[in-house]
DSSP file (Angstrom, degrees, kcal/mol; ACC not computed):
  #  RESIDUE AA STRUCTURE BP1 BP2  ACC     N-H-->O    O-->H-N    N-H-->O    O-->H-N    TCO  KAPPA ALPHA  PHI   PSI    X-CA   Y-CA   Z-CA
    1    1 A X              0   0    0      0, 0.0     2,-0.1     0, 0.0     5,-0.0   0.000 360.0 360.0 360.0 131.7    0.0    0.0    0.0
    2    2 A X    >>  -     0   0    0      1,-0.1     4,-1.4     0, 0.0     3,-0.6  -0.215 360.0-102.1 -81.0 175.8    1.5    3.5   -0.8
    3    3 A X  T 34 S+     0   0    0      1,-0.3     5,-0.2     2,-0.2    30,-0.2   0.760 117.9  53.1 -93.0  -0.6    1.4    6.0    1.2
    4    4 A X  T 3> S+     0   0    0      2,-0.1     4,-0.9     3,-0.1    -1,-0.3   0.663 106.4  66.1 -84.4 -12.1   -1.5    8.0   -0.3
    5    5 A X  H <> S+     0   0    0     -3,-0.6     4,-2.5     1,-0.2    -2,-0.2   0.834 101.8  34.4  -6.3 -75.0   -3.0    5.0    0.0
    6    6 A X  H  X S+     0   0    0     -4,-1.4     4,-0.6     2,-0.2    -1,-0.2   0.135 118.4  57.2 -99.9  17.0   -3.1    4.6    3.8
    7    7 A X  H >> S+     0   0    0     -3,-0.2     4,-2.6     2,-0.2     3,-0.6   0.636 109.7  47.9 -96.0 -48.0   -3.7    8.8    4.2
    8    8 A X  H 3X S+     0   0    0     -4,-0.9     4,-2.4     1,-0.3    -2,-0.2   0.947 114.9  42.6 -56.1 -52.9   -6.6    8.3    2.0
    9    9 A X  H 3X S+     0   0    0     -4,-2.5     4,-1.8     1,-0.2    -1,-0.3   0.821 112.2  55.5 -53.3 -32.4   -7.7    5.2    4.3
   10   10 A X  H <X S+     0   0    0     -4,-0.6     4,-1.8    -3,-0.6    -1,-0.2   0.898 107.0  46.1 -65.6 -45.0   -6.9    7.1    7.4
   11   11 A X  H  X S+     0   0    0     -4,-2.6     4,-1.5     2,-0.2    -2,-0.2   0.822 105.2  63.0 -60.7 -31.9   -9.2   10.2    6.7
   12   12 A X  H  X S+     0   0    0     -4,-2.4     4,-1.1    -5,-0.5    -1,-0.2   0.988 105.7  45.0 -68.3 -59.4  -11.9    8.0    5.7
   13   13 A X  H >< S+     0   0    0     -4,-1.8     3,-1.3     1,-0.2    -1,-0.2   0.884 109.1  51.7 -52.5 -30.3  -12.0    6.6    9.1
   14   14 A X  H 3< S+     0   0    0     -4,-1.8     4,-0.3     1,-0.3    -1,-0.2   0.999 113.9  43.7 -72.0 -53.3  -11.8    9.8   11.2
   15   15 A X  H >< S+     0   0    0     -4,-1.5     3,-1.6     2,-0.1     2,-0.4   0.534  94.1 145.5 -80.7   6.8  -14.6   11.5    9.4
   16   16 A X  T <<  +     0   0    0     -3,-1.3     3,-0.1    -4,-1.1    28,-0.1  -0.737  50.7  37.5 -35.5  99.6  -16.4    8.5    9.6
   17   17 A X  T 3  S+     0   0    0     -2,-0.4    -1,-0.3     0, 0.0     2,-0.1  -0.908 117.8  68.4 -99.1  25.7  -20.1    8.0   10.0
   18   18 A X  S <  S-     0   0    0     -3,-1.6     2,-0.4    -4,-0.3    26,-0.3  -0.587 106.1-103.1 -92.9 172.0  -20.0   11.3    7.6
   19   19 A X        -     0   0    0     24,-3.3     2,-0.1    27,-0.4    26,-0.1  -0.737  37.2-138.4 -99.6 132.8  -18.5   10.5    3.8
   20   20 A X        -     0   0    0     -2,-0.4    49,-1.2    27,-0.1     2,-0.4  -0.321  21.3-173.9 -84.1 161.2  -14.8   11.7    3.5
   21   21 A X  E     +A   68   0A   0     15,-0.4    15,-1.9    47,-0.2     2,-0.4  -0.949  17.5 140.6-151.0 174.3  -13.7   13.4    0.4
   22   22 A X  E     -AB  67  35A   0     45,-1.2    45,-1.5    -2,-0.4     2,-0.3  -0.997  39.9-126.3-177.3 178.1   -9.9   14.8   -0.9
   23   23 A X        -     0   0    0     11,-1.8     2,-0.7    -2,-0.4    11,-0.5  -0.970  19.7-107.4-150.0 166.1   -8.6   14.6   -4.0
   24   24 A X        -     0   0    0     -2,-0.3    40,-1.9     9,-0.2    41,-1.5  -0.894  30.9-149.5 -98.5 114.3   -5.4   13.1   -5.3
   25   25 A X  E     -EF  32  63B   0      7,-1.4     7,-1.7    -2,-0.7     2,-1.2  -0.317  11.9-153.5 -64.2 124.1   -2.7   15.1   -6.4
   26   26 A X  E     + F   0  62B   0     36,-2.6    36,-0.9     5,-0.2     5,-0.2  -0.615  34.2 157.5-100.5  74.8    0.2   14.8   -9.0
   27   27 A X        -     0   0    0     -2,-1.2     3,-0.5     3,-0.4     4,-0.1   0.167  60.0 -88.1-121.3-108.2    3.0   16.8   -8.1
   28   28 A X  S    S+     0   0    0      1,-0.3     2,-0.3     2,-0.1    -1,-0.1   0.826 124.2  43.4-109.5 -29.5    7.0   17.0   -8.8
   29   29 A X  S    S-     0   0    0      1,-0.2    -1,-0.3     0, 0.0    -2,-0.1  -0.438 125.6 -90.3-114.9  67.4    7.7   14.4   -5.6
   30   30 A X        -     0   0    0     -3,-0.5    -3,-0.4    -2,-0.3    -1,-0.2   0.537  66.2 -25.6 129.7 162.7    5.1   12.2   -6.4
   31   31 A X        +     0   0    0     -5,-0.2     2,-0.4    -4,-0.1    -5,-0.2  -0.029  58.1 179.5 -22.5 121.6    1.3   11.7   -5.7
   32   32 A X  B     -E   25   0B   0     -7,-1.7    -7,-1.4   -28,-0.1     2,-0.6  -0.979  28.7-113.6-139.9 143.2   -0.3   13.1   -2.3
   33   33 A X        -     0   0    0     -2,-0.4     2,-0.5    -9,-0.2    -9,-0.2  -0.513  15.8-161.9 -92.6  80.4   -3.4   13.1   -0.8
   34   34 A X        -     0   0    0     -2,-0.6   -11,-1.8   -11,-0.5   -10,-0.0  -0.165  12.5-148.6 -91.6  87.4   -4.8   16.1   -0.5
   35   35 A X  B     -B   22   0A   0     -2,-0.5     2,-0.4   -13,-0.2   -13,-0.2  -0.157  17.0-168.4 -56.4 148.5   -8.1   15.9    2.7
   36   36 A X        -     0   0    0    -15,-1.9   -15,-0.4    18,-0.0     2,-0.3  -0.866  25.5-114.0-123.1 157.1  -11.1   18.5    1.8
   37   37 A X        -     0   0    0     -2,-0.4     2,-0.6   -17,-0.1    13,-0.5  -0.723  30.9-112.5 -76.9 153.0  -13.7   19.1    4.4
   38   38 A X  B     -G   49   0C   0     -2,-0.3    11,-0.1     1,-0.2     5,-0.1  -0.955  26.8-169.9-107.1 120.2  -17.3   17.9    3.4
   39   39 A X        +     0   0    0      9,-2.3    -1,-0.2    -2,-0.6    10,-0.1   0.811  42.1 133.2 -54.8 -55.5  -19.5   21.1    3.0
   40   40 A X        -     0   0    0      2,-0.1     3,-0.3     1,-0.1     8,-0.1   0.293  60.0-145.4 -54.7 152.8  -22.7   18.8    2.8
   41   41 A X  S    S+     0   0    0      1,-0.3     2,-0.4     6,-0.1    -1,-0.1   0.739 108.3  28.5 -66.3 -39.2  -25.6   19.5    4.5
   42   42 A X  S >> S+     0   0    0      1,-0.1     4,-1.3     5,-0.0     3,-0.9  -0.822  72.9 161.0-116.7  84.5  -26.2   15.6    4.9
   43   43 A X  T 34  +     0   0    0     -2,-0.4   -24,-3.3    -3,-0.3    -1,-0.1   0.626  68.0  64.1-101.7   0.4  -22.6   15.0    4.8
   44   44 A X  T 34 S+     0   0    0    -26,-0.3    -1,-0.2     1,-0.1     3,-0.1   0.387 123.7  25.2 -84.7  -4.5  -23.4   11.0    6.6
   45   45 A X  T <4 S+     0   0    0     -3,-0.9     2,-0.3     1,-0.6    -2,-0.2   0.519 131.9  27.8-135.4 -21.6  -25.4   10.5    3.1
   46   46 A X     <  -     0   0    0     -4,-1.3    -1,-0.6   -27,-0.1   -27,-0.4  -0.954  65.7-133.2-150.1 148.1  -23.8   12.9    0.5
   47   47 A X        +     0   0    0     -2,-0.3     2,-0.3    -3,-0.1    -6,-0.1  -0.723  24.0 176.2-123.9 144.9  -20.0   14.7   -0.2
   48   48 A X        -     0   0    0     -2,-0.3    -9,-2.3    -8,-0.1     2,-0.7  -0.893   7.2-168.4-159.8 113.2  -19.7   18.4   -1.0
   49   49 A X  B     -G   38   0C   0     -2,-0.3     5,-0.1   -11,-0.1   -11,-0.1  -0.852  21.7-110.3-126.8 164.5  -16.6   20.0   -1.5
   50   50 A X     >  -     0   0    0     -2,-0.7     4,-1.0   -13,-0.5     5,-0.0  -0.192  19.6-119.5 -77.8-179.9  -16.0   23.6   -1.7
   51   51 A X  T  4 S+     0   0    0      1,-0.3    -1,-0.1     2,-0.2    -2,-0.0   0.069 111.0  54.0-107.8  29.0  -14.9   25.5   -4.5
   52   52 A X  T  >>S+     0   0    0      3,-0.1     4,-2.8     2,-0.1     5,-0.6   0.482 102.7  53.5 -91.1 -39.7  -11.6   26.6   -2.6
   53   53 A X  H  >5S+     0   0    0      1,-0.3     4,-0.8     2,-0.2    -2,-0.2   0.920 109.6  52.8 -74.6 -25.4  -10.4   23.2   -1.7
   54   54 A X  H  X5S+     0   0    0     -4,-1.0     4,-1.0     2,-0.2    -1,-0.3   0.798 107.5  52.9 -70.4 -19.1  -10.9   22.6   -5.6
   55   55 A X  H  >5S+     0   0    0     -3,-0.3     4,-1.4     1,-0.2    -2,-0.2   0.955 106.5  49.3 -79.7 -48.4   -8.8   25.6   -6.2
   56   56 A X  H  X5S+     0   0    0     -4,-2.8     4,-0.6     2,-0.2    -1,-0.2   0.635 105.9  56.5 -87.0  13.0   -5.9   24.4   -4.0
   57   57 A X  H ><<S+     0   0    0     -4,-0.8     3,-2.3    -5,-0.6     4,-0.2   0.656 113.2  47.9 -78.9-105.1   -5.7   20.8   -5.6
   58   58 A X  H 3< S+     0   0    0     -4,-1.0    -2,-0.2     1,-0.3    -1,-0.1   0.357 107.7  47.4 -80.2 -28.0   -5.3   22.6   -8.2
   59   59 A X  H 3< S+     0   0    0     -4,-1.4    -1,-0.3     1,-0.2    -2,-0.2   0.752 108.1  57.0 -59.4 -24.0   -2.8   24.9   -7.0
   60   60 A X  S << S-     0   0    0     -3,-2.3     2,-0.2    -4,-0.6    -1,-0.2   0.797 125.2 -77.7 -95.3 -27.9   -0.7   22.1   -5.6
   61   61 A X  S    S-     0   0    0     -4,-0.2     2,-0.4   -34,-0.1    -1,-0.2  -0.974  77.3 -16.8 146.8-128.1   -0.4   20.4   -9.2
   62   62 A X  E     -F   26   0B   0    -36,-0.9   -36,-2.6    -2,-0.2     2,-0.4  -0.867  64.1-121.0-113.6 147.8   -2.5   18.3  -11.6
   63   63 A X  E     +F   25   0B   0     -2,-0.4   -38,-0.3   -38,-0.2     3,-0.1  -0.592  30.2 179.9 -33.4 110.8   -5.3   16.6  -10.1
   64   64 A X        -     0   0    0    -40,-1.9    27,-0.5    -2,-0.4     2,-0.2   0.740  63.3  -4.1-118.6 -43.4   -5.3   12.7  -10.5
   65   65 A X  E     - c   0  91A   0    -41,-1.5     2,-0.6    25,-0.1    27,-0.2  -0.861  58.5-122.1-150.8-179.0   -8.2   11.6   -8.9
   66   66 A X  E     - c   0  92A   0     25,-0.7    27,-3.5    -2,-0.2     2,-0.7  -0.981  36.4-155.7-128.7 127.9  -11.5   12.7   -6.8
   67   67 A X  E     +Ac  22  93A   0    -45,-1.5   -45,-1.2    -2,-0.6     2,-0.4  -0.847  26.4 143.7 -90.8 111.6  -11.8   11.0   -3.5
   68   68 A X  E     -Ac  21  94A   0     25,-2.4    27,-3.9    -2,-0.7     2,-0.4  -0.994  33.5-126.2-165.8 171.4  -14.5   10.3   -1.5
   69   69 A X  E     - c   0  95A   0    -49,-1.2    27,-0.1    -2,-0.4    25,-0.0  -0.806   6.9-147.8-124.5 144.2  -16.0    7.2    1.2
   70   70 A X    >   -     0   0    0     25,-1.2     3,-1.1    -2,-0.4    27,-0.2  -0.568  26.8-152.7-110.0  60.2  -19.5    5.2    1.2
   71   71 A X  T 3  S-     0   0    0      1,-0.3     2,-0.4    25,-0.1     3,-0.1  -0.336  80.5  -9.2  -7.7 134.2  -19.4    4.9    5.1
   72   72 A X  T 3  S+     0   0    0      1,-0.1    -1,-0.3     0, 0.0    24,-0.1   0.079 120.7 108.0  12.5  37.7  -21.4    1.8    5.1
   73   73 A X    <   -     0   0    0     -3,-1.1     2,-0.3     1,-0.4    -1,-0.1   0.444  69.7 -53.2-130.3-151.7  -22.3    1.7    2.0
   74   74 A X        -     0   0    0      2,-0.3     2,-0.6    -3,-0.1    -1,-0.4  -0.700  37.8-131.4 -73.2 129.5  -21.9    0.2   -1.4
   75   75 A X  S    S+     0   0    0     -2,-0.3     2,-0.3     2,-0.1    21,-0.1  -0.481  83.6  66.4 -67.5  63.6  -18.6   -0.3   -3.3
   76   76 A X  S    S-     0   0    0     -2,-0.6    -2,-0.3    25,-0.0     2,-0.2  -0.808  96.2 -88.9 163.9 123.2  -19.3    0.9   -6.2
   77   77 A X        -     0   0    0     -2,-0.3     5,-0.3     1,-0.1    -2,-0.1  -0.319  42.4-123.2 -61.1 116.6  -20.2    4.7   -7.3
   78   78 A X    >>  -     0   0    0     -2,-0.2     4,-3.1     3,-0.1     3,-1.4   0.175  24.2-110.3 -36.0 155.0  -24.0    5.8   -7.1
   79   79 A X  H 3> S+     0   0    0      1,-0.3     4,-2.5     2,-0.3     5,-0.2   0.961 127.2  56.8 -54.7 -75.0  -25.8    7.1  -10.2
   80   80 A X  H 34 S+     0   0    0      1,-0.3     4,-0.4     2,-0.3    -1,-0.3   0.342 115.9  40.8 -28.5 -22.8  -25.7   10.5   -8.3
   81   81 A X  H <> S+     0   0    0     -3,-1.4     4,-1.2     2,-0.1    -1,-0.3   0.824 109.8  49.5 -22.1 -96.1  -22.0    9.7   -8.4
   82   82 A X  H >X S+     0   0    0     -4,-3.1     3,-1.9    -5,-0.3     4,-1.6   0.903 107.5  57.1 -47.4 -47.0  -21.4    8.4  -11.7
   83   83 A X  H >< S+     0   0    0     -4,-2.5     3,-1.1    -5,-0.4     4,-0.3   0.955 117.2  41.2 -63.6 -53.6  -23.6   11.9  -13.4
   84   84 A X  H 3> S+     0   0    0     -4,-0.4     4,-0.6     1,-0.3    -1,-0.3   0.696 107.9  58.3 -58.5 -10.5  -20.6   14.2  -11.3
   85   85 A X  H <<>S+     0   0    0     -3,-1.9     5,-0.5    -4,-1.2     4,-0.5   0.822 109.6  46.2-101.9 -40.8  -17.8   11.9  -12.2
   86   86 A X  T <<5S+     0   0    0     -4,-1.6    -1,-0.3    -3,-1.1    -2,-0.2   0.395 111.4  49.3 -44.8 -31.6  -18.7   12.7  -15.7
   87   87 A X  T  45S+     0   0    0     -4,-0.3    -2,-0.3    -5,-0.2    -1,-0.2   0.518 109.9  47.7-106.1 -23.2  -18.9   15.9  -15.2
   88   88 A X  T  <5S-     0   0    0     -4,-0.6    -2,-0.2     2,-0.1    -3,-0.2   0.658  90.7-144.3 -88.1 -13.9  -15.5   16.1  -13.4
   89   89 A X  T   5 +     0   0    0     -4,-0.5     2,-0.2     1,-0.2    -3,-0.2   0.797  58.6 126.5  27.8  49.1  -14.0   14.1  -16.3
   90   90 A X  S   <S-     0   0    0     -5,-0.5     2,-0.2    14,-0.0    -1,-0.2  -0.847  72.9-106.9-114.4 150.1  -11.7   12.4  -13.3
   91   91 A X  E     -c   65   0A   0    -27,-0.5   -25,-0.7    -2,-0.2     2,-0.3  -0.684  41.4-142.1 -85.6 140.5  -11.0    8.9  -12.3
   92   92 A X  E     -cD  66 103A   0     11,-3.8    11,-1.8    -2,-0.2     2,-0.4  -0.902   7.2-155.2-107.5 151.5  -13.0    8.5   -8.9
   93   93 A X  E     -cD  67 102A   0    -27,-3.5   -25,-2.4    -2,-0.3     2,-0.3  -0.993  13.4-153.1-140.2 126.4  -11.4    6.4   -6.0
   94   94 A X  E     -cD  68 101A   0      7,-5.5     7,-1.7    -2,-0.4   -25,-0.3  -0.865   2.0-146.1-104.4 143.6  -14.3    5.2   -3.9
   95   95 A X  E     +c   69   0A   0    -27,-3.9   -25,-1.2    -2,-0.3     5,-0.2  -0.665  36.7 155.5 -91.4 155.7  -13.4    4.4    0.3
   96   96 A X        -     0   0    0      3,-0.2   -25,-0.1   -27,-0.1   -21,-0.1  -0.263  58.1 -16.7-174.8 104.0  -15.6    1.5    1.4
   97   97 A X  S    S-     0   0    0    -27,-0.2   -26,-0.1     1,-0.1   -22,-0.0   0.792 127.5 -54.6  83.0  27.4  -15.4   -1.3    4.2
   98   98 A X  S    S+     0   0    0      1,-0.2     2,-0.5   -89,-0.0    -1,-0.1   0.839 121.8  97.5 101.7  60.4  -11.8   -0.4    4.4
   99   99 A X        -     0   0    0    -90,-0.1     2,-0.4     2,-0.0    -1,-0.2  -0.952  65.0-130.0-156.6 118.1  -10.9   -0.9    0.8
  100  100 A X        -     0   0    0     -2,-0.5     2,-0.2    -5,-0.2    -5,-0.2  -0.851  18.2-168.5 -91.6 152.7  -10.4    1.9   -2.7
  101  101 A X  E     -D   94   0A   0     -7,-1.7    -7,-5.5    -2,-0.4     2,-0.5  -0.902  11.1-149.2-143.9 133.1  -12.1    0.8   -5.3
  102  102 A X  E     -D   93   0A   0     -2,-0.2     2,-0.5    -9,-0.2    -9,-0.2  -0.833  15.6-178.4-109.2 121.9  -11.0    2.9   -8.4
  103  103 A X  E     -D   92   0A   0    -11,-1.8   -11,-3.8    -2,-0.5     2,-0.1  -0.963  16.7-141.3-119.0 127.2  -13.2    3.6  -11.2
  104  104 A X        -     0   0    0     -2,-0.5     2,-0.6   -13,-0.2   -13,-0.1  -0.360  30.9 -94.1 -81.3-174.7  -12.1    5.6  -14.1
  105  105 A X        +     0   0    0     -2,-0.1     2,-0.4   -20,-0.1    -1,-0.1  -0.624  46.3 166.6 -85.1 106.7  -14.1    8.1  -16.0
  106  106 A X              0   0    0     -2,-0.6   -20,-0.1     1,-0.0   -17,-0.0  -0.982 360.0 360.0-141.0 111.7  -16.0    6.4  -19.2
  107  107 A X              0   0    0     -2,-0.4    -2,-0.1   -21,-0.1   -21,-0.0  -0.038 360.0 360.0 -27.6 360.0  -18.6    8.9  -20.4
């Protein structure tokens, strides 16, 4: 397991029973994970991140992936999911039962 790996798995638990979100980050020494707060209103059902934490992933270098956890959930990205993931035209890496599961982005 790298070690953006086990950040990404660590955030998911602390913010745990709400759904964790980040994104992962490409930059000149190597891949990081970069934790966002979740903004949602129902953040135990739904992930919301603000439009500053998108600014500094971007700021920090190219954006690799979108992060986020099904807290007791599903493996495997909701429709409600899949329509943003589409829209984000990023591979999503989903947290779930202790576990990524990575799906890229196929329109």
């Amino acid at each position: 397991m790298t070690e953006t790996e086990s950040a990404i798995l660590a955030h998911a638990r602390r913010c745990a029973p709400a759904e964790s979100c980040g994104f992962v980050v490409r930059t000149p020494e190597g891949d990081r994970y970069l934790p966002c707060v979740n903004i949602s209103g129902e953040p135990e059902a739904y992930f919301r991140m603000s439009p500053e934490d998108w600014l500094r992933a971007e700021m920090q270098g190219e954006i690799v992936a979108l992060v986020h956890s099904h807290p007791g959930g599903l493996p495997w990205l909701s429709e409600a999911d899949r329509r943003l993931q589409v829209q984000s035209d990023l591979p999503w890496w989903l947290v779930c039962r202790g576990a990524i599961h990575k799906f890229r982005c196929v329109p």
